[in-house]
N, C-alpha and C positions, 0 to 999 in steps of 0.2 A: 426514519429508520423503520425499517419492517423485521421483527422480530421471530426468530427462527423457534421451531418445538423445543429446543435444548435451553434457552433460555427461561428458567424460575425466576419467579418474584425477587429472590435474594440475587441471581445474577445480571437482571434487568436493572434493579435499585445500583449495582458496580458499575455499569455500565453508565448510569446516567449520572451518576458522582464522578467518574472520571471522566465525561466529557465538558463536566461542570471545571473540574478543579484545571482541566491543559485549557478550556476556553479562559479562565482566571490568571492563570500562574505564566500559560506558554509564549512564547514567543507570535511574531505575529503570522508566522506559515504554519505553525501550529494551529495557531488559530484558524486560517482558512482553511484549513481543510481539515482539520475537527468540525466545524460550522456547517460546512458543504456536505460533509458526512449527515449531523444531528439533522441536519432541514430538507434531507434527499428520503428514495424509499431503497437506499445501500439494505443489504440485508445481513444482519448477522444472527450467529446464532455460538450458542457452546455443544463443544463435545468433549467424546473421550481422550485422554490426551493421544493413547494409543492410536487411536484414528491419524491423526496428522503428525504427531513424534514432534512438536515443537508448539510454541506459545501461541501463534497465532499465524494463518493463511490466507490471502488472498486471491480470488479469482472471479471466473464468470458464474453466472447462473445456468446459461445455456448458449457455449458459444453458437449455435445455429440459429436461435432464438435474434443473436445479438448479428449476425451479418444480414437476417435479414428486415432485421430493422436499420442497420446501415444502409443497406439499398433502396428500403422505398420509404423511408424517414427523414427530417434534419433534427439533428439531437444535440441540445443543448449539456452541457456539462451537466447540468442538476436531471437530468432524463437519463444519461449513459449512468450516470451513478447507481440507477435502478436494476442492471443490467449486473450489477457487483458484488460479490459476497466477500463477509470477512468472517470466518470462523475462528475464533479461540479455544481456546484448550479447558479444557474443566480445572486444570492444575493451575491454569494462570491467576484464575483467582484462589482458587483455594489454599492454593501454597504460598502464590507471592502475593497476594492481597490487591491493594492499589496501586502498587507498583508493578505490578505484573499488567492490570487491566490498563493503566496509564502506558506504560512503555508500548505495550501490541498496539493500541489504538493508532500511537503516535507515529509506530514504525509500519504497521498493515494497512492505517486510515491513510497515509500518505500512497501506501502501492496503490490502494483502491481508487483514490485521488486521480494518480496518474492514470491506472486504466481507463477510467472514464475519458481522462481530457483525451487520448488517441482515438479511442470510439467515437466523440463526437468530432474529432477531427475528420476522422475516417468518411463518416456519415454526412459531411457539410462538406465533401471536397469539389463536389459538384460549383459550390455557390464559393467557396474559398481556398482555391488549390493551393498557395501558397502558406495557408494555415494548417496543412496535414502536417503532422508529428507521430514521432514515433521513439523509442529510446530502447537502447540497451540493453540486457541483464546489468551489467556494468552500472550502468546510470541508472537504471533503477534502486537497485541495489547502496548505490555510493550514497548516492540522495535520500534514500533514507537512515543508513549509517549516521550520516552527520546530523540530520532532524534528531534524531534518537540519543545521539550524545550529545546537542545542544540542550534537548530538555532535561536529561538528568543533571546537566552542569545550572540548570537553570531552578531545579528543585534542591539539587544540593545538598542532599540530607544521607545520613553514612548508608544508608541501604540503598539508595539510587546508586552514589558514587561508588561505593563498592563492586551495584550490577556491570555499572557501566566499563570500571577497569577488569572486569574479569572477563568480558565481550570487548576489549582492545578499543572500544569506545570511547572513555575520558581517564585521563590519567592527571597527577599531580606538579603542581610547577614546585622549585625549589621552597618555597613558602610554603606548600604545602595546601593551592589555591587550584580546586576540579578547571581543569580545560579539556576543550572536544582535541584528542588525538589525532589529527592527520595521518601517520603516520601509520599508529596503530589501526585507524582503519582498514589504511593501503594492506597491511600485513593480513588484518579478517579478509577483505576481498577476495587476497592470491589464496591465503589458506582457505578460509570456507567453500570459497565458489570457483577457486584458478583462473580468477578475472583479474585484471589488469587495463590498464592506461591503452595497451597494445592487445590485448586480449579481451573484446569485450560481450564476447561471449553472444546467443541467441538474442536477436531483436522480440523485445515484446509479442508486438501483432502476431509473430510465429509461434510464440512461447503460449497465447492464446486463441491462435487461431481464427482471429480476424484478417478481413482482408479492405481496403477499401472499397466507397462504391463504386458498383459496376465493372469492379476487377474479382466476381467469382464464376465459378463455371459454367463454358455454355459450351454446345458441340460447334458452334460457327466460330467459335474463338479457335477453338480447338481443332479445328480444319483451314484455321489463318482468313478466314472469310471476314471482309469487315462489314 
C-alpha cells in the first residue's frame, strides 16, 4: 500500500490493525482481497469528510495514466491495483473507530479489488479475449453489500450489528441470531442507487473511464479506415 499525505501515524497504525483483524476474523473473499490490497501499491489515504460526504471511496488515480498503460502493458491484477485509490473519511475513524476502518476497507477494498481485475482484463485482451470482464454499478454495488454484511454477521458484536441493520445489511432471525439481509439489500439498491436485477445501472469501464486495448482514439478509426 502506498500511503497518501492525509494519512498520520495514529490513522496508518487503523489501517493496519484493521487489515490485521478482516485478514483474522473474515471470511475467505475477505481475505483475498484485503491481502491483494496490503501486498499491492493501492493507494489510500484520509480526508475531510466533507470532501467525499461518506465513509469511504474508490477510484482511479489517473484514468489516462491507466488507458495508457492498457494499451502498451499486460497487467497483472497486483499491477492494475497500483492504478487504485481508496480514500476514507477522517470521521471513519474518528467517530466510528474500527468498525468504521474495518467496514470501508471491506466494502471500498472489494470496489478497488474489482477495479483492478477489469483493468487488467482490459489490458491482457490482446493475449485473453475471452477473460475481458466488466460489471455493473448493480454488481458492483450488490457484491459489495453482501461482502459488507457477511462480515459484520461474522464480527457479531452490538455495534457491527447494529451498523449493519441500520444500512438494510444484516437483520435478526426469530432467535434473535445476525444474518446477511437479501432482501434488505434488494430495498438499499433501488433506494440508494434506483438499481435493480432489471435496472442495472452504468457499466464500470464507463463509470471510470477505461476502455479496452486498442479500442481508444484514433482519427483512422474515426474515418472507418482499418
Amino acid at each position: 500500500m502506498i500511503f497518501g499525505k492525509g494519512v498520520t501515524p495514529t490513522y496508518r497504525d487503523a489501517i493496519e490493525e484493521a487489515i490485521e483483524t478482516i485478514l483474522e476474523k473474515g471470511n475467505e473473499g475477505h481475505k483475498e482481497s484485503t491481502r491483494a490490497l496490503r501486498d499491492s501499491d493501492v493507494n489510500i489515504d484520509f480526508v475531510p469528510l466533507k470532501e467525499i460526504n461518506c465513509s469511504g471511496v474508490a477510484g482511479l488515480v489517473s484514468p489516462r495514466r491507466t488507458n495508457k498503460r492498457i494499451d502498451r502493458e499486460e497487467l497483472s491484477h497486483h499491477d492494475a491495483l497500483g492504478e487504485v485509490y481508496i480514500k476514507l473519511a477522517d470521521w471513519t475513524f474518528d467517530v466510528a473507530g474500527q468498525r468504521g476502518c474495518q467496514g470501508t476497507l471491506v466494502h471500498e477494498g472489494l470496489h478497488a479489488f474489482d477495479f483492478a481485475r477489469i483493468i487488467s482484463s482490459f489490458a491482457n485482451v490482446d493475449i485473453d479475449p475471452l477473460g475481458m470482464i466488466d460489471l455493473s454499478l448493480y454488481e458492483l454495488e450488490h457484491r459489495a453489500a453482501i461482502a459488507s454484511g457477511e462480515y459484520l454477521v461474522i464480527i457479531g458484536e452490538p455495534d457491527f450489528i447494529n451498523e449493519g441493520q441500520q444500512l438494510n445489511l444484516v437483520n435478526l432471525d426469530a432467535n434473535g441470531k445476525p444474518f446477511v439481509d437479501i432482501e434488505g439489500i434488494k430495498i438499499r439498491m433501488q433506494n440508494g442507487y434506483g438499481l435493480n436485477e432489471n435496472e442495472q445501472g452504468v457499466m464500470i469501464s464507463n463509470m471510470l473511464g477505461i476502455r479496452p486495448k486498442g479500442e481508444g482514439f484514433s482519427i483512422t478509426k474515426m474515418l472507418g479506415i482499418n
